[in-house]
C-alpha positions in Angstrom: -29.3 -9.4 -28.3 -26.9 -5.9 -28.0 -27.9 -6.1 -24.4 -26.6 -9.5 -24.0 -23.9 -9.3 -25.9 -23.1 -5.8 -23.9 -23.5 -7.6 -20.5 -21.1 -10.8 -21.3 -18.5 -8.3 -22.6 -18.5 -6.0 -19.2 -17.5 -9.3 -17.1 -14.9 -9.9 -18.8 -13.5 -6.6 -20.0 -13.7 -6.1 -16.4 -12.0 -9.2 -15.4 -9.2 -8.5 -18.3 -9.0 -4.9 -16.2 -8.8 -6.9 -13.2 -5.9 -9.2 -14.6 -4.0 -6.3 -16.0 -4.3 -4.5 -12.5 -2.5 -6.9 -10.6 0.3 -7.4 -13.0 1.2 -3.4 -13.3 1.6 -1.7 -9.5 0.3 1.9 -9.3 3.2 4.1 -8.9 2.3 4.8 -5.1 2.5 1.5 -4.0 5.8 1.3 -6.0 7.3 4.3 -3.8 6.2 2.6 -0.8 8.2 -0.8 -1.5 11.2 1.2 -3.0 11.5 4.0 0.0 13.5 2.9 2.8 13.8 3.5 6.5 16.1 2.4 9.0 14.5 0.8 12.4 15.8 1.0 15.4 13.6 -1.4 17.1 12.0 -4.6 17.4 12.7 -7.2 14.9 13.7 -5.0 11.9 16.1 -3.5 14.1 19.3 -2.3 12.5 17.7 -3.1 8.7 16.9 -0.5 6.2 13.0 -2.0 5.3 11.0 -0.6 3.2 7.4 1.6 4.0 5.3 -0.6 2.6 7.0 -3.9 4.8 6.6 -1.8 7.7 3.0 -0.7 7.0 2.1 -4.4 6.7 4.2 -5.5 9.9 2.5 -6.7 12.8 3.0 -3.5 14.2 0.7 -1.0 11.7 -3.0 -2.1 13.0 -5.0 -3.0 9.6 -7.6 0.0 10.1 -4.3 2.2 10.6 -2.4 0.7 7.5 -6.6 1.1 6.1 -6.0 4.9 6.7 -2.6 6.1 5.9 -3.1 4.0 2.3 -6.1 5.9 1.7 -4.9 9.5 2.6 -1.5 8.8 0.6 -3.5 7.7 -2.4 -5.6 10.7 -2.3 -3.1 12.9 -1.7 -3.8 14.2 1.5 -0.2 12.5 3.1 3.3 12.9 1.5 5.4 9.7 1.4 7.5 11.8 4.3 4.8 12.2 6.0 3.7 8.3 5.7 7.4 7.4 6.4 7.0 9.7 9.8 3.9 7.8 11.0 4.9 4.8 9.7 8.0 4.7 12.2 7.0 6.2 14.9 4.2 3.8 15.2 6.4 0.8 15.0 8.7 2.8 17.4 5.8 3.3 20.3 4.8 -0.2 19.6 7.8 -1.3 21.0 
C-alpha cells in the first residue's frame, strides 16, 4: 500500500512541478525576452526585438536555436555572446 500510495503521489507532484514550471520563467529565458537588439535587416529591420524573438525567427535554424539555448543555460555562452550569434546569423541569412 506505501508503494502505491508513493507511485500516485509522484504523477502528480510531478505534474503540480510541471504546472508551476510553466507559470514561473527561469531567469535566463527572462534575459533573453527582456534584452534587445536592433536589426538592420530583413523584416525586423529598423526594430529593437528582443534575443529570444530573434532566436525563434525563421531565421535561427531549430538545431541552432537547440544549441545556443543549451550552452547559455549551462553557462558556457554569455547573453553578449548569444546576442553576437544571434545577429549575425539573422544578418548572413539575409
Amino acid at each position: 500500500l506505501i508503494s502505491v500510495k508513493n507511485s500516485n503521489k509522484d504523477p502528480k507532484s510531478a505534474a503540480g512541478e510541471k504546472g508551476d514550471d510553466s507559470s514561473k520563467e527561469e531567469p535566463w529565458e527572462t534575459a533573453l525576452k527582456t534584452t534587445f537588439i536592433d536589426v538592420e535587416v530583413g523584416e525586423f529591420q529598423g526594430h529593437k526585438v528582443s534575443v529570444w524573438d530573434l532566436l525563434h525567427s525563421k531565421y535561427i535554424p531549430q538545431e541552432n536555436r537547440k544549441e545556443l539555448l543549451e550552452l547559455y543555460q549551462a553557462g558556457e555562452l554569455t547573453l553578449e555572446q548569444v546576442k553576437t550569434v544571434v545577429s549575425t546569423i539573422v544578418t548572413k541569412a539575409e
